[in-house]
C-alpha positions as CSV (number, residue, x, y, z in Angstrom):
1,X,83.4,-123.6,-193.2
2,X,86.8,-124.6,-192.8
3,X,89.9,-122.3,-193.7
4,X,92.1,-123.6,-196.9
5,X,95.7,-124.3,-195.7
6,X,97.3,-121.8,-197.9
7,X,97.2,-118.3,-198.7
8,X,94.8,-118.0,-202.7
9,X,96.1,-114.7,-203.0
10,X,99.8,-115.1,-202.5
11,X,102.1,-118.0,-204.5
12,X,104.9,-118.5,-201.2
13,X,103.3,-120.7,-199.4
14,X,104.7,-123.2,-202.3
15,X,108.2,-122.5,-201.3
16,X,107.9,-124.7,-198.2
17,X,105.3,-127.2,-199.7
18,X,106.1,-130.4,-201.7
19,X,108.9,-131.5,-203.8
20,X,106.3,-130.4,-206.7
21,X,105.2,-127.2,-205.2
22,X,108.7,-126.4,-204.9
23,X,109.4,-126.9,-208.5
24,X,106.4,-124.7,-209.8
25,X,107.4,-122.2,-207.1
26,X,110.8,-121.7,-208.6
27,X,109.9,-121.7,-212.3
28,X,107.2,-119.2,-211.4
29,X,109.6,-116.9,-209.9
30,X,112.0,-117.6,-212.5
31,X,109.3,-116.5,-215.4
32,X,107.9,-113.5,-213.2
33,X,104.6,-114.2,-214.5
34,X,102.6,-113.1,-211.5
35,X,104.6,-109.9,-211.7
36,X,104.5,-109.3,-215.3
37,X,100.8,-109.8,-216.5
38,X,99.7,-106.5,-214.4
39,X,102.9,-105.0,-215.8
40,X,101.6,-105.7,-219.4
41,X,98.1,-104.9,-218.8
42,X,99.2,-101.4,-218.0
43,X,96.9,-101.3,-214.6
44,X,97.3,-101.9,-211.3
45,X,96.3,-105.6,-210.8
46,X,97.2,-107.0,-207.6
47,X,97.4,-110.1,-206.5
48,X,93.9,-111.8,-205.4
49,X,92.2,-108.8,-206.9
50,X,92.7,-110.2,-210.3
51,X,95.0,-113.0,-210.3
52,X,95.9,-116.0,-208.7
53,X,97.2,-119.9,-209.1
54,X,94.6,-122.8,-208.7
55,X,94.0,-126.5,-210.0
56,X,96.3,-128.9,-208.8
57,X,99.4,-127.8,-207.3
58,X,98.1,-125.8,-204.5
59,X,96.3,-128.2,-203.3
60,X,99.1,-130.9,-203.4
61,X,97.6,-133.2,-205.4
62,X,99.8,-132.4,-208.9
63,X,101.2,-135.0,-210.9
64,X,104.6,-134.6,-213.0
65,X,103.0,-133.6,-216.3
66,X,100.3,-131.2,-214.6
67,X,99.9,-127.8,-215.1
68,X,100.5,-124.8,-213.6
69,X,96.8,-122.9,-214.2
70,X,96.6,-119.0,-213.7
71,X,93.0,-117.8,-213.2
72,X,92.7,-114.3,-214.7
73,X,89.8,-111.7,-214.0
74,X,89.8,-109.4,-217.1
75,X,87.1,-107.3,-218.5
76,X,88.1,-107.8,-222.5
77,X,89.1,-110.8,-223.3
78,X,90.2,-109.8,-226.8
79,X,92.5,-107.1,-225.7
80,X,94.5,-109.9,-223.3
81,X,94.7,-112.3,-226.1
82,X,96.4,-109.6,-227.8
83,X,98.7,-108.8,-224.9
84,X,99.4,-112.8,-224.2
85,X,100.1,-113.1,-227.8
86,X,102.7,-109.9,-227.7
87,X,104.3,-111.4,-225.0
88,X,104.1,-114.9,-224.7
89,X,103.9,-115.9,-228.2
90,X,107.4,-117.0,-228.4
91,X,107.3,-119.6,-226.1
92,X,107.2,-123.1,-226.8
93,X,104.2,-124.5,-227.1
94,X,101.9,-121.0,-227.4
95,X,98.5,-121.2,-228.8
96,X,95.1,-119.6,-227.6
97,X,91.5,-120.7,-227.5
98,X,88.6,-118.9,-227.1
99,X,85.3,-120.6,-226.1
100,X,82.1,-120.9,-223.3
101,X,83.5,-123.0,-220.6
102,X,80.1,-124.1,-218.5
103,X,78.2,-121.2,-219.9
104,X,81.3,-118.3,-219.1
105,X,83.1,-116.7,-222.2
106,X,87.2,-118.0,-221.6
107,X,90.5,-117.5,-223.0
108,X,92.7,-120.1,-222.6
109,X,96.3,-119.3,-223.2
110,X,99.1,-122.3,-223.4
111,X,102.6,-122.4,-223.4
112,X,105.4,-124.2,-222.0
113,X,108.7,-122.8,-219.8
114,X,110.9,-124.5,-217.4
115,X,109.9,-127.7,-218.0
116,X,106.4,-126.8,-216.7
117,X,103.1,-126.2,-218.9
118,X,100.7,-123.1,-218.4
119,X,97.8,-122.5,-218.7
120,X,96.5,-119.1,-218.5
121,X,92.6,-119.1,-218.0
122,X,91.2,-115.2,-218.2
123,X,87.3,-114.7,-217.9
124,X,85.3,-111.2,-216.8
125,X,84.3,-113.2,-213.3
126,X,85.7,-112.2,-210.0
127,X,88.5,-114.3,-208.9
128,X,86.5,-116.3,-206.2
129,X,83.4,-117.0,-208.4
130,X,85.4,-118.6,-211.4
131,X,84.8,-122.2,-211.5
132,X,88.0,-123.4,-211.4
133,X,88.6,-121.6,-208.0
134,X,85.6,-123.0,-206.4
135,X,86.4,-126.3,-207.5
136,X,90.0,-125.6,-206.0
137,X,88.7,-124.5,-202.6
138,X,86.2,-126.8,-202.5
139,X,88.6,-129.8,-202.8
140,X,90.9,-128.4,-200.3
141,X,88.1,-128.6,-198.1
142,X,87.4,-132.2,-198.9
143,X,91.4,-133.2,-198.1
144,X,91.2,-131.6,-194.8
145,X,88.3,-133.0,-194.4
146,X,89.1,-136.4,-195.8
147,X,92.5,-137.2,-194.3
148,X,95.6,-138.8,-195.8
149,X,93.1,-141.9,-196.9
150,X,90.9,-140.0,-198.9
151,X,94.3,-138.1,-200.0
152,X,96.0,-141.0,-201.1
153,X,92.4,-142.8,-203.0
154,X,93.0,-139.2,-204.8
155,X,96.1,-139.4,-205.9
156,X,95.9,-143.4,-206.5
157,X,93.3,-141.7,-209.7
158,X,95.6,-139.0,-210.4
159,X,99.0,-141.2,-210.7
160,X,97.3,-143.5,-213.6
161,X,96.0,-140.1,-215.5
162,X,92.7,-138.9,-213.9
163,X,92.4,-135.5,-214.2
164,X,91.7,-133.7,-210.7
165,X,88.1,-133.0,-210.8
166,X,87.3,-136.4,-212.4
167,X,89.2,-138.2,-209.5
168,X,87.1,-136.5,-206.8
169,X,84.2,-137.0,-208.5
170,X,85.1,-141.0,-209.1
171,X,86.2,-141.0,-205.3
172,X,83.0,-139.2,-204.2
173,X,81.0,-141.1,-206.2
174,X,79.7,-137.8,-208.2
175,X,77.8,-138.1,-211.5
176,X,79.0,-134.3,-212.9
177,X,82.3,-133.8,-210.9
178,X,82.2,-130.2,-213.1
179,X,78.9,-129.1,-212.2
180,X,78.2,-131.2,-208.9
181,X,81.9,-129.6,-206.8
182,X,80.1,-126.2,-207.5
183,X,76.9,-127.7,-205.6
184,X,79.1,-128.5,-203.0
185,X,80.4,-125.3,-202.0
186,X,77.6,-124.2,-199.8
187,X,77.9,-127.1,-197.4
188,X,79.2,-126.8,-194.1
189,X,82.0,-129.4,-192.6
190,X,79.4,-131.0,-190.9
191,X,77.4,-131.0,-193.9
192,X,80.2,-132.3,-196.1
193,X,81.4,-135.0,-193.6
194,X,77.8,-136.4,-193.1
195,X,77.4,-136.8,-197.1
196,X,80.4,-138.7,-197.8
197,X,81.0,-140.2,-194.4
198,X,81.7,-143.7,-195.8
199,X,84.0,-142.0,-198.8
200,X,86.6,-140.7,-196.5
């Protein structure tokens, strides 16, 4: 297995990223968020333990209009709605959904600051087993894997609206991008590189 360029549990790497990363990194520090939710949750939640930043931007293949996505390990999802809605709810932009997102119980928080959109995604899974990590890692694999070419076929998807899992599914040539990224966890580099060879 390859080692992801950046640090999951830690948001400073974006400091010295992209013109984007930049940007979230700077409205994230300006917000606190990172430093608040363990605040209001009234426990000791550190970083990686229970909370960290995935989807798009730290893997450096965000758009303008993406999201910034915190991933949340909570045991009562209720009781954090409450808290989010205490102390978020006067944002721009706030609503909550609750729902089963590929068989897990989620709560999806939204709301806008900065100029940047959030999206707060809290499930009782350990950070590294929540979907939307895997996929995260997973990609990051397949770009260091892939090169600037498969980069760039990436973003080419991305620019025109794809969303990120879609566009390394159409790229890869994956039926289920959801489901079928999850699969590809498992696989070594050589593993990886022998499957989609002729995709990179």
């Amino acid at each position: 297995m390859s080692r992801v360029s950046f640090d999951l549990y830690s948001i400073d790497y974006l400091k010295d990223g992209s013109v984007r990363q930049q940007r979230a990194y700077a409205v994230l520090k300006e917000l606190g968020l990172m430093e608040k939710i363990p605040q209001w949750t009234g426990e000791t939640v550190e970083m990686g333990l229970h909370l960290t930043l995935a989807g798009s931007v730290p893997i450096d293949v965000a758009v303008e209009e993406s999201d910034l996505d915190i991933i949340i390990c909570a045991p009562d999802l209720k009781a954090m709605g409450e808290i989010f809605r205490r102390e978020l709810g006067g944002f721009s932009g706030f609503r909550q959904e609750r729902g089963i997102v590929l068989g897990v119980a989620t709560l999806m928080t939204h709301f806008e600051f900065g100029g940047e959109a959030f999206e707060i995604f809290t499930q009782n899974v350990p950070i590294p087993r929540q979907n939307a990590v895997v996929h995260m890692l997973v990609e990051e694999r397949l770009l260091m894997l892939g090169g600037e070419s498969f980069r760039e076929k990436v973003m080419a998807l991305r620019r025109v609206g794809v969303k990120t899992e879609p566009a390394f599914g159409e790229v890869l040539g994956l039926e289920e991008p959801y489901r079928d990224l999850l699969d590809l966890e498992d696989l070594t580099d050589a593993e990886l590189r022998e499957r989609f060879n002729d995709k990179f």
